[in-house]
C-alpha positions in Angstrom: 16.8 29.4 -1.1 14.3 32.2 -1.7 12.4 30.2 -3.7 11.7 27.7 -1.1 11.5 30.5 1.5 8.6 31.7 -0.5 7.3 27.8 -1.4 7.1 26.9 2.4 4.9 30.0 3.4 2.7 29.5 0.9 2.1 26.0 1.8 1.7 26.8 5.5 -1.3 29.1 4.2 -3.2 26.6 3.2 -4.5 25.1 6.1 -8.2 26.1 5.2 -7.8 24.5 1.9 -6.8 21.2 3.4 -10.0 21.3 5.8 -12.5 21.9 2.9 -10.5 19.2 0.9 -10.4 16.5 3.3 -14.0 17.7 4.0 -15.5 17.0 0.7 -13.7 14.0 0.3 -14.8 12.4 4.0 -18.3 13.0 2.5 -18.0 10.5 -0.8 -17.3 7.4 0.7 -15.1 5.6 -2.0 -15.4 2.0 -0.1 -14.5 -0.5 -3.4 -18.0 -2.2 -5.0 -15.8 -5.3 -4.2 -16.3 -4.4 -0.6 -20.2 -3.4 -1.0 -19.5 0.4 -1.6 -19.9 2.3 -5.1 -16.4 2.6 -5.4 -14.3 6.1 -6.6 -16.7 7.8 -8.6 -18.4 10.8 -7.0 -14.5 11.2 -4.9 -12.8 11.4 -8.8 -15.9 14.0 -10.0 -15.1 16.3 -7.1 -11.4 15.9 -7.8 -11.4 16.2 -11.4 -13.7 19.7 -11.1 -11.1 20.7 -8.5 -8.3 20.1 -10.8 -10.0 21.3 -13.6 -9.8 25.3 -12.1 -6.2 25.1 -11.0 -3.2 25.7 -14.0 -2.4 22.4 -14.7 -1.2 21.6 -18.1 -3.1 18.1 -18.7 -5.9 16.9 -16.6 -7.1 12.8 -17.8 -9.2 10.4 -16.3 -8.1 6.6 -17.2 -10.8 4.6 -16.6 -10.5 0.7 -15.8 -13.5 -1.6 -16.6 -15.1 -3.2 -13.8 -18.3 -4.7 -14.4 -19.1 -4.8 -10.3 -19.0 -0.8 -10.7 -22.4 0.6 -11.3 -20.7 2.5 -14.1 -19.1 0.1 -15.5 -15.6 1.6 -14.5 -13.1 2.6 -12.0 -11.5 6.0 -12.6 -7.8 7.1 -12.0 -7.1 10.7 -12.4 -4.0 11.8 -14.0 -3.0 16.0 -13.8 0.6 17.1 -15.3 2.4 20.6 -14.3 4.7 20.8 -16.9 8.5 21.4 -15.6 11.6 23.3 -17.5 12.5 19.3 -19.1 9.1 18.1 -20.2 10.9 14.2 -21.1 10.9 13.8 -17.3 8.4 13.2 -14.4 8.0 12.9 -10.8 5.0 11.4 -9.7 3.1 11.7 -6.8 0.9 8.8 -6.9 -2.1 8.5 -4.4 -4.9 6.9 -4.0 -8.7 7.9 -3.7 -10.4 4.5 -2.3 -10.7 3.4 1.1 -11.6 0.7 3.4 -15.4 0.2 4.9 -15.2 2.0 8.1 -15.9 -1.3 10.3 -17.9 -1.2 13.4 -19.5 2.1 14.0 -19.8 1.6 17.9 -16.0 2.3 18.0 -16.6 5.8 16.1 -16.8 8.5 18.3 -17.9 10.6 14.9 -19.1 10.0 11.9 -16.5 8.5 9.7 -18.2 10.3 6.7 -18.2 13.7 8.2 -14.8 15.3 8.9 -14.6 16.5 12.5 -11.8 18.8 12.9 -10.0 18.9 16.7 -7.1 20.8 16.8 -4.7 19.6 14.4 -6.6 16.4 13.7 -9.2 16.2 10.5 -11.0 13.1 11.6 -13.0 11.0 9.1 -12.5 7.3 7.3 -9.8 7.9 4.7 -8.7 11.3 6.2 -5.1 9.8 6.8 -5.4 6.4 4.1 -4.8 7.7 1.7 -6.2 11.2 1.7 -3.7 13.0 3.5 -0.9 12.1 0.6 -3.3 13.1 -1.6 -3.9 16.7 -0.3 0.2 17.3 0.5 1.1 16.0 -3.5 -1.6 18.7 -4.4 -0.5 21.7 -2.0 3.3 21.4 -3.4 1.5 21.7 -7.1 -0.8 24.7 -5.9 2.1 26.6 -4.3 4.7 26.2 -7.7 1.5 27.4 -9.5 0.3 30.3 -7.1 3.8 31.2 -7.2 4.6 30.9 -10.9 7.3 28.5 -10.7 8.0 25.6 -13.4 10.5 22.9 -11.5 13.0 21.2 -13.3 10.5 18.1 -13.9 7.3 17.4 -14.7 5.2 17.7 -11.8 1.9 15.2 -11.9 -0.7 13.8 -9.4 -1.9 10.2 -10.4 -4.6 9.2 -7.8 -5.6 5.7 -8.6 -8.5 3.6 -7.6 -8.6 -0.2 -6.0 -5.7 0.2 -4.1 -7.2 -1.1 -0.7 -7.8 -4.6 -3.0 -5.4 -5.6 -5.2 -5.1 -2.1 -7.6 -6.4 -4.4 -10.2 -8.5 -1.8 -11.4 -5.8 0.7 -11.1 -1.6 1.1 -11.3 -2.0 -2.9 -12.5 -4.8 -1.6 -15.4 -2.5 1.7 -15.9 0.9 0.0 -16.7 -1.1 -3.1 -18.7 -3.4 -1.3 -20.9 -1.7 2.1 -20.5 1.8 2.2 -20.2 3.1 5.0 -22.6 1.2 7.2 -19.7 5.0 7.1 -18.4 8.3 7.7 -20.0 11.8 5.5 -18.9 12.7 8.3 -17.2 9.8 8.8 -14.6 10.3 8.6 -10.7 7.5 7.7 -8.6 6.9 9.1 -4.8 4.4 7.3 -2.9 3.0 8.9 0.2 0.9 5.7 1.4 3.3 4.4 4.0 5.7 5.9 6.3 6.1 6.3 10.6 5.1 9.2 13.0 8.9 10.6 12.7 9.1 11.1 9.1 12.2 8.7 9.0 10.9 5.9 7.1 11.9 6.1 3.0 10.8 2.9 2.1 12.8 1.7 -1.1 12.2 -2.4 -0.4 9.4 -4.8 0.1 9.6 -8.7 1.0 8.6 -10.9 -1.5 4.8 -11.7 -0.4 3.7 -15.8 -0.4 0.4 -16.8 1.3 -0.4 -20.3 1.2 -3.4 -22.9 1.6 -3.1 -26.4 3.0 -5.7 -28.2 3.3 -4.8 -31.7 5.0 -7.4 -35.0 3.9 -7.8 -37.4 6.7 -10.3 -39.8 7.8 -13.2 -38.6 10.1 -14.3 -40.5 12.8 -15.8 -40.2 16.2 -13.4 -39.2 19.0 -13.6 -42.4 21.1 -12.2 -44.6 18.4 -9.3 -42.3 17.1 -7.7 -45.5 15.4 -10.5 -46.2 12.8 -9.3 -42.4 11.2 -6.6 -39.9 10.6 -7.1 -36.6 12.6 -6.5 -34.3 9.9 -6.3 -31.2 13.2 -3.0 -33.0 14.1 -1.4 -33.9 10.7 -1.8 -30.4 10.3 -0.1 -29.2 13.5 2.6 -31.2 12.9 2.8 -29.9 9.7 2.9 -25.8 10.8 5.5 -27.2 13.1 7.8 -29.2 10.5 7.2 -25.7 8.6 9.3 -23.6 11.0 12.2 -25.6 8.6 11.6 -22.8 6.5 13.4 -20.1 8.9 16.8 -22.5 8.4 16.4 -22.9 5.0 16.0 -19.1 4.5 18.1 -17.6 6.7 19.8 -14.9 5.1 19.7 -11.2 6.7 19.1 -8.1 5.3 19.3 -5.0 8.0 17.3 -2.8 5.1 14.2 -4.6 6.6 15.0 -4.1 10.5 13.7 -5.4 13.0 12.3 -7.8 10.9 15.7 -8.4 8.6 15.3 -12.1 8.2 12.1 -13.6 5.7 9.0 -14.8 8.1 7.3 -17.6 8.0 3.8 -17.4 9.9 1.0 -19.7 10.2 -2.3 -17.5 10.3 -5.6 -18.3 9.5 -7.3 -21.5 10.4 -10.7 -22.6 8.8 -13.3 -24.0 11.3 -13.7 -28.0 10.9 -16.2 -30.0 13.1 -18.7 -27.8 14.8 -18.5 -30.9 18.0 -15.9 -31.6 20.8 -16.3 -35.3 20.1 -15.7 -35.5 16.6 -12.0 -36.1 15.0 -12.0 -33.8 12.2 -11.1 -35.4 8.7 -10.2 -32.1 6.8 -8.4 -29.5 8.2 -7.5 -25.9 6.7 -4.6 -23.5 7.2 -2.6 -20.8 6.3 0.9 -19.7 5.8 1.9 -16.0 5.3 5.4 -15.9 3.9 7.6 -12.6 3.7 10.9 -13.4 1.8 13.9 -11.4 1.4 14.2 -10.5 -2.3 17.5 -12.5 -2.5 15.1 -15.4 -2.8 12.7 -16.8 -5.0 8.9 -17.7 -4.0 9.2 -20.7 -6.6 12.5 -22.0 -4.1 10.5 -21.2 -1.2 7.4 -23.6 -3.1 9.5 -26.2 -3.4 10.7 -26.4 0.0 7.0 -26.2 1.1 6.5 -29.2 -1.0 9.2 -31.3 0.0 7.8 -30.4 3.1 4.4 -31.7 2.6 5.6 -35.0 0.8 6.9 -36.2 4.2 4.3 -35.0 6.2 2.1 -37.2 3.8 4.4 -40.2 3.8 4.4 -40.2 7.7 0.5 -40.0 8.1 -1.0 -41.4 5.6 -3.3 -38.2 4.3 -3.2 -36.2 1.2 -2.7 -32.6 1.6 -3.3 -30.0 -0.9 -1.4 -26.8 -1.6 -2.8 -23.6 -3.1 -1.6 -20.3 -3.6 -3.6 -17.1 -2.1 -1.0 -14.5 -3.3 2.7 -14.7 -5.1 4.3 -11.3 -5.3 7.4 -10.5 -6.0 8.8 -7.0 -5.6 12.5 -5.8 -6.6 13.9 -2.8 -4.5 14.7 0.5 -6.2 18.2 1.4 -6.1 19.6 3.0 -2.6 21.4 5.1 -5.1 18.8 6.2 -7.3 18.6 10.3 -7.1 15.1 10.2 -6.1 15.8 8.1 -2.9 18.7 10.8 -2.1 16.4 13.6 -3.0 13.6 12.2 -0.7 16.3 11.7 2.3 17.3 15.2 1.8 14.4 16.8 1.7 12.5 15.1 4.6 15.7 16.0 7.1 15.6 19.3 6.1 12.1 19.9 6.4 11.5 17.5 9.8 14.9 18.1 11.0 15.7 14.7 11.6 17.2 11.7 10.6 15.7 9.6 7.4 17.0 6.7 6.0 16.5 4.3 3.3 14.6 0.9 4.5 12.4 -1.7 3.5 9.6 -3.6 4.7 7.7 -6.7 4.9 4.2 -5.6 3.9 3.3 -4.8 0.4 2.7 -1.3 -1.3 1.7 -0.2 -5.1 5.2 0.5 -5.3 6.3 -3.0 -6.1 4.4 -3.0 -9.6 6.3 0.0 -10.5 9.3 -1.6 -9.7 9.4 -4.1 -11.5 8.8 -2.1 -14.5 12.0 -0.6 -13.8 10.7 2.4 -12.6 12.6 4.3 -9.4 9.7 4.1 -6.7 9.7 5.8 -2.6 7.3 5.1 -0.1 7.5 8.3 2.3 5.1 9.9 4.0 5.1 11.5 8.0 1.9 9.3 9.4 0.2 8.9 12.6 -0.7 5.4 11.5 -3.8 5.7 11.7 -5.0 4.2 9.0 -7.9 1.3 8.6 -8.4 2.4 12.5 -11.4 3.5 14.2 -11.5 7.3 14.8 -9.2 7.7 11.7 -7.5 10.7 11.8 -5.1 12.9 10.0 -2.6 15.9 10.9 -2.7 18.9 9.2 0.6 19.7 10.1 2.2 16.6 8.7 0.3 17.5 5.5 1.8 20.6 5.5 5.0 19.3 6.0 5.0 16.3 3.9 4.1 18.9 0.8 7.4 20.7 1.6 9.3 17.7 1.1 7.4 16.8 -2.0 8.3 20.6 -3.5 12.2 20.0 -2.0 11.9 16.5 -4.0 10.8 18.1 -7.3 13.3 21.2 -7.2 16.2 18.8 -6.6 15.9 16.3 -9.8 17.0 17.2 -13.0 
């Protein structure tokens, strides 16, 4: 109880250090070369000096060949505080690229220079996924100011690509490095969470986008009968689609409100540019999220049995592609690092956490299905891919109180 006594006022004295932090990092924008930026580099060299002076035991940069980087690579930082049982780790793993900041009339600042108002550090990244970052580094920098060793390992990894795919980061890291972890490892992710700090995610949908595109005959509006508008086949088909939800029908309350798999038409490509032309090619999308009780490939072939009919009925060919196919197992309700994280955020937020899932994805889901124990938990403002971006010092402050509650309570 002292200990943490002294761990929280330390924490709460570092409010100037997350300002020049989240101030240095504001100014290198780490936009992904994927997405016409220059991707992590100068963020990981002011990182890595910054680690370099604090009393960590290994500091390591991983670095994942991209041939779109102008150096050739994508860095991801690891930085290990050795704990009393050095077999065992709990990870705090963050990431240090961001999204372009979109259309700067909607900016009342620059995105790239933090402007600090009140409580709010404003700047593109400052909450996604900077403000994880700076609250797994505070709980380090307090054990370290304070000369205390928790039970675990203690280690940052702050990976790059997560805003497209983490290809050139966790992905790279467990395929080409894996040993980096041991069987034992837990992994807390502060990249997702709500404004009330009750959100432990533990879950994530299983993630199926799909591409139709439905052949017809194209012909000029007035004489509909010498083709096959493709726009309608394919509205029938979105409709004949909603068969899915029956099919599928399970219920999980872990992912409330939305406990059942969704099955959403999205994106529609343009096809004739002209009123009076029946279009004989048609394009759309389906964005699946399905309860981990069921398979994509089951989902597939419903899709396709789907599509046969629709083909039999109007005469067209229509082709199916996949856009993404994830699957994501949940980490166990009962794992101790969910109970740790549930413990800790009530007693730091004085509220009322609870294990859930959710239908979007995180990085989480490839450490899952390594087997690893993985939490999503962070306290957010959700501010994150907005304009005017924004995050809360006080919810980094707090969210570093959970993470040193986390790493005191496993063993």
């Amino acid at each position: 109880m002292e200990d943490t006594k002294k761990i929280f006022a330390k924490i709460d004295s570092y409010k100037d250090f997350v300002v020049d932090v989240q101030t240095k990092m504001i100014a290198c924008p780490a936009v992904s070369p994927h997405a016409g930026g220059d991707g992590e580099t100068a963020k990981a060299e002011y990182l890595l000096a910054l680690l370099k002076t604090m009393k960590f035991d290994e500091v390591f940069v991983i670095n994942a060949k991209d041939p779109k980087s102008k150096t050739g690579v994508r860095p991801n930082i690891v930085a290990k505080y050795y704990g009393q049982n050095k077999q065992k780790t709990l990870w705090v793993m963050a990431h240090m690229d961001i999204v372009p900041p979109g259309d700067l009339k909607l900016w009342k600042t620059d995105p790239f220079k933090a402007v600090v108002k009140g409580d709010k550090i404003y700047g593109r990244g400052s909450e996604d996924n900077q403000q994880g970052l700076v609250s797994g580094l505070l709980t380090v920098k307090a054990f370290m100011d304070l000369g205390i060793r928790p039970p675990v390992n203690y280690a940052l990894l702050l990976n790059a690509d997560e805003e497209i795919g983490s290809i050139y980061g966790i992905v790279d890291i467990l395929k080409h490095h894996g040993k980096t972890f041991s069987k034992e490892d837990s992994f807390l992710v502060p990249d997702g969470g709500n404004p009330q700090g009750t959100m432990v995610e533990i879950a994530e949908k299983n993630m199926l986008w799909v591409k139709f595109t439905v052949q017809g005959k194209q012909t000029h509006a007035s004489m509909p009968k010498a083709g096959i508008n493709a726009n309608r086949v394919a509205s029938h088909l979105i409709v004949r689609l909603e068969e899915l939800t029956k099919i599928f029908n399970k219920k999980n309350t872990l992912f409330a409100p939305e406990s059942a798999s969704t099955f959403e038409p999205t994106k529609r490509e343009a096809n004739v540019p002209n009123v009076n032309t029946i279009p004989g090619t048609d394009v759309f999308y389906l964005d699946c999220r399905v309860l981990p009780c069921y398979n994509n490939e089951d989902v597939l072939k419903e899709i396709t049995r789907i599509v046969k009919g629709v083909e039999k009925q109007f005469k067209v060919k229509v082709k199916i592609e996949l856009e993404q196919c994830e699957s994501s197992k949940p980490t166990d309700k009962k794992a101790p690092l969910v109970g740790a994280v549930i413990k800790a955020a009530k007693a730091v937020y004085k509220n009322q956490p609870k294990a859930m899932g959710v239908g979007g994805g995180t990085v989480a889901a490839y450490l899952r299905n390594k087997g690893y124990s993985a939490v999503v938990f962070s306290k957010l403002d959700d501010m994150a891919h907005q304009p005017n971006e924004y995050s809360s010092i006080k919810n980094t402050l707090g969210d570093a109180k959970v993470f040193a509650l986390v790493a005191l309570e496993l063993k």
